[in-house]
N, C-alpha and C positions, 0 to 999 in steps of 0.2 A: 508895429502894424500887424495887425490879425490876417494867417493866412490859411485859405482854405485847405485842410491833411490831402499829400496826396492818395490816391486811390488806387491799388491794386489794378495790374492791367496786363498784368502774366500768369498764366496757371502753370506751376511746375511740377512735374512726376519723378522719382527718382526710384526705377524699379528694379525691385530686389528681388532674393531668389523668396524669401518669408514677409516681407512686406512690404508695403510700397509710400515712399513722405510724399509729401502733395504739398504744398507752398505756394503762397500767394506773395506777388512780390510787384514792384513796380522802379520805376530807374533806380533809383536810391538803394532801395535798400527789401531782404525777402524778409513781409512784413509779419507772417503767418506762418504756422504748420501744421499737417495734420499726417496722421498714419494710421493706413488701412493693410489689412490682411490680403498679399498675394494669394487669390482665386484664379487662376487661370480655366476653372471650370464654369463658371459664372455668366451668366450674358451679358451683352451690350449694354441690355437696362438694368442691369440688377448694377454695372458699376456707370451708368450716366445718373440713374438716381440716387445713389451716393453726392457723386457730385454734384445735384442738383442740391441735394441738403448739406452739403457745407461749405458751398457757395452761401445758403441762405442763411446759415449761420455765422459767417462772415461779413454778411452783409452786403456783397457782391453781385450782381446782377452779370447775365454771363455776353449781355449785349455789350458790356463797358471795357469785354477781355481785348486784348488787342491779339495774343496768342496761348499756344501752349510750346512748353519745350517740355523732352523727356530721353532722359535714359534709362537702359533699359538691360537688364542681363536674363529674361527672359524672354525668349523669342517668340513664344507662343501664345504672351499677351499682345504682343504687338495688336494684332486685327481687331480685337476687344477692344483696345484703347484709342485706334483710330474710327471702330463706329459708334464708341460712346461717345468722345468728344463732336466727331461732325452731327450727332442725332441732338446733342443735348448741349453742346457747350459753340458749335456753331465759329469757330474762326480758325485760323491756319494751326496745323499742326506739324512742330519741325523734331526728326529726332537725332540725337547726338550718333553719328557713324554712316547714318543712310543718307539726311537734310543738312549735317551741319557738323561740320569737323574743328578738331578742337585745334587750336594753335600752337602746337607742341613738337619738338622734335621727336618722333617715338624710337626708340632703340631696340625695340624688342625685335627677336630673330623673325617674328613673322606678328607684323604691326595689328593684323587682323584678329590676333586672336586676343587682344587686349582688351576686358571688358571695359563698356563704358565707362562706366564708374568711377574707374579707376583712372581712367584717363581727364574727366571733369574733375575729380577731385583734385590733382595733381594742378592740375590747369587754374582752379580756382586759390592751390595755396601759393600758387606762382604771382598769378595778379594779389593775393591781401599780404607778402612779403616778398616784396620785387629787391629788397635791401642785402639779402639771404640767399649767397647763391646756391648751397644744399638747404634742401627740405626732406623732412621723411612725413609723408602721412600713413596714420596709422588707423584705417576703416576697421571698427568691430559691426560685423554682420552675422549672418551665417556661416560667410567664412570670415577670417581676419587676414586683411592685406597688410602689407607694409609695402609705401611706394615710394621710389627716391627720384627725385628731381636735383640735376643739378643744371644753372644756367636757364635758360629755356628746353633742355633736354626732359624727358622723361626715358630714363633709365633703364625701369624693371620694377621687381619688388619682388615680395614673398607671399604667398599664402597657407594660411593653414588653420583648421577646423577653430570657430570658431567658441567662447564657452559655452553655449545653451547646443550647439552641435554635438558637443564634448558630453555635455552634461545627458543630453540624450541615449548619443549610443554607448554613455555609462550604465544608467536605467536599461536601454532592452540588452545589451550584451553580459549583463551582471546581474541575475536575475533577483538576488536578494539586495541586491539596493538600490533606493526608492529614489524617484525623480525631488528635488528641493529646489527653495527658491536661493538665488544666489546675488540677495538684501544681505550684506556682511557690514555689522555697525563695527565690528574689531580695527584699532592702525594696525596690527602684527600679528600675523600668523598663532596658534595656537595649538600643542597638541587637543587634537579635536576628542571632546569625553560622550560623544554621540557621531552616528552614523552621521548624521544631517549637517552635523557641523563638522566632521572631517572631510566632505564634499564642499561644503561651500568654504571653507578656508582653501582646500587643497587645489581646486578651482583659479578662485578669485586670485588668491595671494601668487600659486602658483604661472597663471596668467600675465601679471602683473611683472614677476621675475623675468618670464620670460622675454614679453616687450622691452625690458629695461638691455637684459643682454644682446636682444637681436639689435636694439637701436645702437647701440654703443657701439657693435661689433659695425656696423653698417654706416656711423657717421664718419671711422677713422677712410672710408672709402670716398667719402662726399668732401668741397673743399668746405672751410669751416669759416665762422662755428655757424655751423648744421643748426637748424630747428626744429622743434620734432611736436608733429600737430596730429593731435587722437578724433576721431569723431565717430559714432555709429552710435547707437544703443548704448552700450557697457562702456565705452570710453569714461564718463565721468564715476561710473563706480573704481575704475582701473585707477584714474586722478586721485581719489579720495585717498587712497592709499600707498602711490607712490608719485613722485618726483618725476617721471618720465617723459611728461607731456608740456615742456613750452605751453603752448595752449590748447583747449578743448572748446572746438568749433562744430558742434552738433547741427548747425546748417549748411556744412562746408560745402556738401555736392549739390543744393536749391542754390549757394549763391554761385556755384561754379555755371547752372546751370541760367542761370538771371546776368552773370555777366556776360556768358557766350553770346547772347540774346541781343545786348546792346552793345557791348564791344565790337561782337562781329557780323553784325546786321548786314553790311553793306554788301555780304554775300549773297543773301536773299533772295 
């Protein structure tokens, strides 16, 4: 029997310090993604008519939303994002730490300083491997987390400069060498016979090691066997190259943010 698709009826934000995913999702499953450049300098309309065109290019109509969810580690977007949507997108807006707390035991010394982020994400590798009592997730962003879940607890983690952070204040703090793109087709490390490819090997591969030790050192702490789940940007270039990653879930924090939404609605 022929059934009608269902239709998008969540707009989700997932706000970073560099940019921001935006996913369109509905009970099942986040059906959509898009990524925009954090502007926190921007207006109200300069990012409602964004959303107006790519709602349109999704085919979405913004009368059919039933809401928005967002998190957010810039605080400064916040008012941006609450008079774009009530101007232009028009239905409830909830956000992860002020509208809607995540369902986790948080362990950190002081709960509050926990970005959101990291707390959806954790949340969401909780609910897609409930089998698994340790999980590490491992966010590539501007910075790179590594967050351990054991149980329904959330832990802690680690942070630390991410690679296009790295690759940056290589470029302005070194003045003779140049910004590169860090697309590496190599499995293994190379002595590098140019600048550009002793940065992006030294980088990538080096990166790559490093996630591999800190995971390892950090699963023998989790009970086992630990899963270990990469998502942000560079996560699947880090995969291409090594072993590290159980799985790589590039919408882990839209679906963390799409199940908080209908799992814990009744809060509301």
């Amino acid at each position: 029997m022929w059934r009608t698709p269902m239709q998008p009826e969540l707009l989700l934000f997932d706000i970073g310090n560099t940019s921001i995913k935006i996913g369109l999702a509905h009970e099942r499953q986040v059906v959509t993604s898009y990524t925009l450049r954090t502007d926190a300098g921007q207006t109200a309309d300069d990012l409602g008519l964004k959303l107006a065109t790519l709602l349109g290019h999704a085919g979405v109509t913004p009368q059919s939303l039933r809401a928005c969810v967002a998190s957010s580690v810039v605080p400064g977007f916040d008012p941006l994002l609450r008079e774009a949507v009530a101007r232009y997108v028009d239905c409830p807006l909830y956000r992860v730490g002020a509208d809607l707390s995540v369902p986790l035991e948080n362990r950190y010394e002081r709960p509050a300083e926990v970005g959101a982020d990291r707390l959806v994400g954790a949340y969401a590798a909780r609910r897609l491997y409930p089998e698994f009592p340790g999980l590490l997730v491992v966010d590539f962003g501007t910075a790179v987390t590594i967050d351990c879940v054991n149980g329904n607890a959330y832990m802690g983690g680690l942070i630390f400069p991410g690679p296009r952070t790295a690759l940056s204040a290589l470029s302005r703090e070194a003045a003779k060498l140049p910004r590169v793109n860090l697309d590496v087709r190599a499995d293994e490390p190379t002595p590098g016979r140019s600048t550009a490819t002793s940065i992006q090997h030294g980088l990538v591969f080096g990166f790559a090691c490093m996630v591999e030790g800190l995971a390892q050192r950090l699963k023998r702490q989790l009970p086992g066997p630990a899963r270990v789940l990469g998502t942000g940007g560079f996560a699947a270039s880090i995969a291409r190259v090594s072993p590290v990653f159980d799985h790589v879930l590039p919408a882990l924090l839209l679906e963390g943010l799409r199940r908080l939404y209908y799992e814990e609605r009744t809060a509301f």
